[in-house]
N, C-alpha and C positions, 0 to 999 in steps of 0.2 A: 685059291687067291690068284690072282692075275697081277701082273704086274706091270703101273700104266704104259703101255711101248705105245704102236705107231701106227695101231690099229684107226682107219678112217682120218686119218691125216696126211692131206697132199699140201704142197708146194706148187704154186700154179701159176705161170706167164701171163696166161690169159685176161685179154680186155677186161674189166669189172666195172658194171653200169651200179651204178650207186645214186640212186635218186635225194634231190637235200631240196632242203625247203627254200625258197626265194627268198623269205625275209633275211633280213641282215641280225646275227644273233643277239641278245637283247645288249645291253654297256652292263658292265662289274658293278658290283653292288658294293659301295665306299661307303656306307652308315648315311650318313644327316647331308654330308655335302653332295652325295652326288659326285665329287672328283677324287681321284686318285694321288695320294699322298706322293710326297718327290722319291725317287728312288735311289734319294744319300740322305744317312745320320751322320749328323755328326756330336761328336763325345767328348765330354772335359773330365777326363777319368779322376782316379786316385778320392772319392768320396765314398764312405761306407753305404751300403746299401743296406738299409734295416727299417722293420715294417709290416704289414699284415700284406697275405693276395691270396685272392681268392684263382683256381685253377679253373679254365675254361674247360669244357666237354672233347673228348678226344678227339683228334682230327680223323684218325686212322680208324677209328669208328665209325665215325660220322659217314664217311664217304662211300662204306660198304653199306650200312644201315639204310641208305635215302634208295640207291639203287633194287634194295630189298622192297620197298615200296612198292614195287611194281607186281609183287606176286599177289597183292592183294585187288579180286576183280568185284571188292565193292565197297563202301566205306569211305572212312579218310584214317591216312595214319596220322599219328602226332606223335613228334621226334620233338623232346623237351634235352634241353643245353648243347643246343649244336651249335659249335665255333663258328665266328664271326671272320670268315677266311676266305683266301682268295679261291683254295680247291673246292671249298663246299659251294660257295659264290658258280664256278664252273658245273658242278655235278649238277645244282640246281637247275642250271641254263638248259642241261643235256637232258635233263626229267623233261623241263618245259614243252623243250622242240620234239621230244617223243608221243607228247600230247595227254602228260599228266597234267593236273590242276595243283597250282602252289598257291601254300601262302605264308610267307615270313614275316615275323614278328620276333622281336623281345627275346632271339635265342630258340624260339620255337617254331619248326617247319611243317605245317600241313601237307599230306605229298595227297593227292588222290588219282585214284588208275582205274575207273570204275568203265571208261568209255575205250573206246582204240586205243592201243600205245601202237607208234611205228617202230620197227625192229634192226632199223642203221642210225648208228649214232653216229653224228655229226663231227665230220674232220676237225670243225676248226676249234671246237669242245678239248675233243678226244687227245690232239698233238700237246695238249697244255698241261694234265695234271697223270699221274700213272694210274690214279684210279677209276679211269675211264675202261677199263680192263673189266674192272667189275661188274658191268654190262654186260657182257657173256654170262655167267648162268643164269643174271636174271631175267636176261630178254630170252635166251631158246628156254627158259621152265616156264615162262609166259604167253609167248607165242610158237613155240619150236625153231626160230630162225633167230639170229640176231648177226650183225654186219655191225663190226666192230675197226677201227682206225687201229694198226698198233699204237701202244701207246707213250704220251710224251712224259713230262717230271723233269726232275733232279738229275743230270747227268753225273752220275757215282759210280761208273761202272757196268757190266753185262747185268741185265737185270729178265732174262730171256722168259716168254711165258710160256714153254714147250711141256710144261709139266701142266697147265690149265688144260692144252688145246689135247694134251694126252689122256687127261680126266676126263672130257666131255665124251672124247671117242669111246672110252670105255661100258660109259654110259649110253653109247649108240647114235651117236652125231657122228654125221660127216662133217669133218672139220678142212676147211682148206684155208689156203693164205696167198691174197692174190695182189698185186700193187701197195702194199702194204695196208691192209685189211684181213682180217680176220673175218671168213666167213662159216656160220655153224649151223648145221640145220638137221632133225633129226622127226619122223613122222611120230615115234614113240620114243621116251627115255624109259631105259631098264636099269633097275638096279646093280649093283655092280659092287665087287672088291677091289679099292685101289689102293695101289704103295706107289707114294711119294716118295723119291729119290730122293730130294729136299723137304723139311716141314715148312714149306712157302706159304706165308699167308693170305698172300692174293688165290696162289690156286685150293686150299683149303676153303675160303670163301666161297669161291664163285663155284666149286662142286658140292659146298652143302645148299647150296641157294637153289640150284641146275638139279638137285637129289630130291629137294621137296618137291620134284611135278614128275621123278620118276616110279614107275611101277614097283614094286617089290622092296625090298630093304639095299641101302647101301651101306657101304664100309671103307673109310679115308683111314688107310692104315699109315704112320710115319706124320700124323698131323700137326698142323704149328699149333703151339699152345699158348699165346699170344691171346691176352687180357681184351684183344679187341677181337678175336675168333670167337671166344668167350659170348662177349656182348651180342655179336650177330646172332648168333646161337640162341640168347635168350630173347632177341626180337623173334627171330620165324617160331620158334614155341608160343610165343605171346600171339603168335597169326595163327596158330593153329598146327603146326609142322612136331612131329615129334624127334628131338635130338637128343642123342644120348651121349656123353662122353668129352665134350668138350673143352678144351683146358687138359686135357690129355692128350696121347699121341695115338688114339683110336676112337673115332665119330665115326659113331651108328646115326643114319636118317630113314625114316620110314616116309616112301613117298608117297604120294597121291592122294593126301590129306587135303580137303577142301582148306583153305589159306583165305582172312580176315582182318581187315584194317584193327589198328590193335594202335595203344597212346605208350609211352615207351619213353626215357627219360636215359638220355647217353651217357658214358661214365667217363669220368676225368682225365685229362690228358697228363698221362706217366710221363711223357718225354716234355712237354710244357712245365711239368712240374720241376723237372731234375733239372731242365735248364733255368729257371727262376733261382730255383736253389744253389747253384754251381756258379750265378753272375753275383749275387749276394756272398757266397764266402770265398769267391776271388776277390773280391773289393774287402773282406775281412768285417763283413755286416753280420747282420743278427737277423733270420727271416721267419715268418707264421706263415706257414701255406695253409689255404684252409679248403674244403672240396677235395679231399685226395684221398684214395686209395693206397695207404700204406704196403702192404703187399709187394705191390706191383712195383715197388721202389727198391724193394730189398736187394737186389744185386748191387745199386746204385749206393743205398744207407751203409753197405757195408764196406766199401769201398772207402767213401767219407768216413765211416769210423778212423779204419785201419790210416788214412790220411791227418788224422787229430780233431775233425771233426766233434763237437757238441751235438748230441740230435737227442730231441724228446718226441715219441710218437703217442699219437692221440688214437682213439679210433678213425676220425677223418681228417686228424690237421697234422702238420708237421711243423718241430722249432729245431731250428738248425743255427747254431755259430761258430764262426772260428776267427781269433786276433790274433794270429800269428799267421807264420809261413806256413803252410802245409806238410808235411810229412809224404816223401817219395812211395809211389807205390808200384805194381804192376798189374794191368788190367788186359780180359783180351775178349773180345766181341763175339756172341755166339746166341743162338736162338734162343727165347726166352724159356726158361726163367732164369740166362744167361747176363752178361750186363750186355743191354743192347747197342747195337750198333747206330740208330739215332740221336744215342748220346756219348760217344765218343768225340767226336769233335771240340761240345761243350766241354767235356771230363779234360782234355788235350790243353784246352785254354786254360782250364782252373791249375794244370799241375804246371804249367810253365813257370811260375815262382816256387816251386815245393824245394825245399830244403834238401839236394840228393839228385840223385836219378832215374826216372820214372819210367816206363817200359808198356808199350800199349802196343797190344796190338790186333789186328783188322780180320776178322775173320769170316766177316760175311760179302763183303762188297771188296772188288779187288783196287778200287778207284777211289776210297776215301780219305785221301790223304791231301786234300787239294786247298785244305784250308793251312796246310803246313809253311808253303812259301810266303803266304799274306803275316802268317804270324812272324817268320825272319825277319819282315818289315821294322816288327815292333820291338824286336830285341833277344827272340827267343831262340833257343838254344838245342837244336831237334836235328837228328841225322837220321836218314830212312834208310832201313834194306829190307826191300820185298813189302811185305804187309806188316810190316814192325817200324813204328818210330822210338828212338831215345829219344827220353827230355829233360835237359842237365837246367836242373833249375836255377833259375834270375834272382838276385833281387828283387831284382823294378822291371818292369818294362816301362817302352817310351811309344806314346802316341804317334800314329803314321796315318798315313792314306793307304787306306786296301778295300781288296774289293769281291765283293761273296761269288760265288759262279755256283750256285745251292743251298738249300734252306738251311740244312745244318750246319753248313760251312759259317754262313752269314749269324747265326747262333753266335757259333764260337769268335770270331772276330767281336761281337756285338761284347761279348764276354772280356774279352781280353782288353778290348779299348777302355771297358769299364773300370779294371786294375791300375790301367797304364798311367804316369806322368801322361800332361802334356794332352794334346787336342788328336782325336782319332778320326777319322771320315770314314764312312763304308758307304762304299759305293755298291748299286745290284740289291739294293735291300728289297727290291721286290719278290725277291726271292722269299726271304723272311715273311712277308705277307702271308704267303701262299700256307704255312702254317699255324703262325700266330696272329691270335687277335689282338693290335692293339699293344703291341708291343712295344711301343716308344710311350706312348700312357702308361703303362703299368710301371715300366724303370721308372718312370719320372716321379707316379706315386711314393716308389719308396728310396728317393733321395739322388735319382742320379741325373746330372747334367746333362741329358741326351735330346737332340730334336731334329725334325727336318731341315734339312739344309735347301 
C-alpha cells in the first residue's frame, strides 16, 4: 500500500494559457421570475413554528452526482430531486460551457455527454461554489486532462485539496498548479492503493469517479463515509462502474468498466433536515419532516434527545417537539457518522436558550465560529477558546441586524431571529441560497413571520 505523498505533483510559476468560451456565462436560474430574490430577511420572531415539510434532495450530493454525468459517453442521465439552488444553478452552468446538453425541470436534470466535453472549466463558474473541484476526476477519467480553477464556497477556514491532487498522482496523473488552476493530465490511469490522511469527501469523490476509467483495481483506504459518498457510489454502479465498500473507510473500484447513462433519483438532504428541525424547536414548535432518511440524522436525534427533545421516527418522516427551554448539552464535530459540522452552527443557535451551559466544539473546520459575534448581537451568551465555544443559556434573546458571511452561518442566524423577541434582518442571505431551496417559503409555510426585505 502506498501512501498518497507527492508523487507527480508540482507547484509551477509558469504562464497558463487557458482558453474560455466568448460567450458571457448563461444568468442564475431564480424559478418563475427570472430575478434574483433581495439579499436581507427580515424576521418577527417569538411565533411557534409547527407543521408538515417535505426535505429537498441533498445539496452535497447533487453537486458530485451531475459532474458524474460526464463519465457517461452516451445516453442521457436523469437525476430525479435535485435542489433548487444556487450551487446546482452554477454546476449546471459549468456542465453547459463544457458542452454537455441539459435539461431542467420540476426538480429533475437531464445532463447528456454523448458529443465533445471540453476539459477547463470555467473561472468565473469555478471561484463561486467548492464543488467545482469535483471536475477533476471526472474530466481527466473522461478525457485524461482536466484544468480546474482552485476553488471558491464558504469561507470557513483552510479547506486545502492536497489530498485530491495527491490521489490522482497516484493513480498516474501529472498533477500541477499553476496561477491558480489545477492542471491534471495523465495518458493512462492505473489503479492504485491510497490512504487518505484525512476521510475528505471531495477527494474520496473525485478518486472513485477518476478510478472508474483506471486500469486494474483501486483501493481509497481512510475513506469518508458520508451518506452522500454513499449516493455517488450508487450512481457510477448504476452507469456501470463496480464499487465495493462505500459508507465504509475502505472503497474497492474496478476500473475500465464501459460507463452508461443510467435515471437515478438523489437522496435527502441530512443537513436541510436538521436545520428545519432545530428553527422549529428553537421557536418551541411542533415539526413533520417528511423525505428523510432517519439514519443519517442519528448523531443529530441524539443529541436532541439528551436536550429534552420529543422525536417519533417513521421510516422516512420525522416528529420532533419541544415547549420548554432546552436542556444544556455538549457536542463536538467530527466526520460522519459523527455529529456533523454543517450543522453546528444551526445546533449553536438552538442552545443559546437551553437551561445551563452548553459546550460545542469545532473539530473539523478551524474558522467556524463566525456566526458567534452576529449572535452577541441578539443577546447570546458565548465565550471562545480555540475550537470550543461555551453557551450559558438565555432566556430570550432580542431581535438585531446581522449579517451571514456563509451558508451555515446565515442558517443559524435565520434560526435564532426566529426565537428572538422583537424584529431581526439578515443581511448576506445570498449565501443561504446557495444551499437552500426556497427557504423563506418554507418557514413561512409553517408559521413564521419571515420575508424579503
Amino acid at each position: 500500500m502506498s501512501i498518497a505523498g507527492t508523487r507527480g505533483v508540482q507547484l509551477a510559476s509558469a504562464e497558463l494559457h487557458v482558453t474560455r468560451k466568448p460567450e458571457d456565462p448563461p444568468p442564475l436560474l431564480w424559478g418563475e421570475t427570472g430575478q434574483a430574490p433581495s439579499d436581507r430577511v427580515r424576521i418577527r420572531g417569538g411565533r411557534p413554528l409547527s407543521g408538515r415539510l417535505r426535505v429537498s434532495g441533498a445539496k452535497n450530493a447533487a453537486v458530485a452526482l451531475l459532474p458524474a454525468c460526464l463519465l457517461a459517453r452516451d445516453g442521457v442521465s436523469e437525476l430525479a430531486q435535485v435542489p433548487d439552488i444556487v450551487d446546482v444553478d452554477v454546476v449546471v452552468q459549468i456542465l453547459e460551457q463544457l458542452g454537455a446538453t441539459l435539461d431542467r425541470a420540476e426538480g429533475t436534470v437531464r445532463v447528456g455527454a454523448a458529443g465533445p466535453i471540453a476539459d477547463e472549466v470555467p473561472y468565473d463558474q469555478a471561484k463561486r461554489v467548492r464543488a467545482s473541484s469535483l471536475f477533476l476526476g471526472a474530466l481527466i477519467a473522461r478525457n485524461g486532462r482536466a484544468v480546474v480553477p482552485l476553488p471558491g464556497g464558504c469561507d470557513i477556514g483552510p479547506r486545502p485539496i492536497d489530498l485530491h491532487l495527491k490521489g490522482l498522482a497516484e493513480l498516474g496523473a501529472e498533477v500541477r498548479v499553476e496561477r491558480g488552476y489545477v492542471i491534471a493530465q495523465a495518458r493512462k490511469l492505473v489503479g492504485s492503493e491510497i490512504y487518505l490522511d484525512f476521510p475528505s469527501v471531495g477527494a474520496t469523490e473525485n478518486l472513485m469517479m477518476a478510478a472508474t476509467a483506471a486500469s486494474g483495481t483501486t483501493v481509497i483506504y481512510n475513506a469518508a463515509k458520508e451518506p452522500e459518498v454513499v449516493d455517488l457510489a450508487n450512481f457510477l454502479v448504476g452507469m456501470g462502474a463496480r464499487v465495493v465498500g462505500a459508507g465504509t473507510d475502505l472503497v474497492r473500484i474496478q476500473g475500465g468498466l464501459p460507463l452508461h447513462a443510467t435515471s437515478y433519483t438523489i437522496i435527502p438532504d441530512r443537513i436541510e433536515a436538521g436545520t428545519y428541525l432545530l428553527a422549529s424547536l428553537a421557536s418551541r414548535g411542533e415539526i413533520v419532516l417528511e423525505n428523510v432518511i432517519p439514519k443519517h440524522l442519528e448523531s443529530l436525534l441524539a443529541k436532541l434527545e439528551e436536550a429534552g427533545v420529543q422525536i417519533e421516527v417513521g421510516l422516512d418522516s420525522l416528529r420532533a417537539s419541544l415547549r420548554r427551554r432546552p436542556s444544556a448539552i455538549s457536542v463536538k464535530t467530527l466526520p460522519y457518522p459523527g455529529f456533523p459540522t454543517d450543522l453546528q452552527p444551526q445546533l449553536s443557535a438552538f442552545l443559546l436558550t437551553a437551561e445551563g451551559t452548553s459546550i460545542v466544539t469545532e473539530r473539523v473546520f478551524e474558522d467556524r465560529f463566525r456566526h458567534i459575534d452576529e449572535l452577541k448581537r441578539m443577546g447570546a451568551q458565548i465565550k471562545t477558546e480555540s475550537r470550543t465555544a461555551v453557551i450559558m443559556g438565555v432566556p430570550q434573546l432580542s431581535g438585531a441586524p446581522v449579517t451571514a458571511t456563509d451558508l451555515r452561518t446565515g442558517a443559524a442566524l435565520v434560526i435564532a431571529g426566529l426565537s428572538a423577541t422583537g424584529e431581526t434582518t439578515v443581511d448576506g442571505f445570498r449565501h443561504v441560497r446557495r444551499g437552500y431551496a426556497r427557504m423563506v417559503e418554507k418557514l413561512a409555510s409553517l408559521g413564521a413571520d419571515i420575508r424579503y426585505d
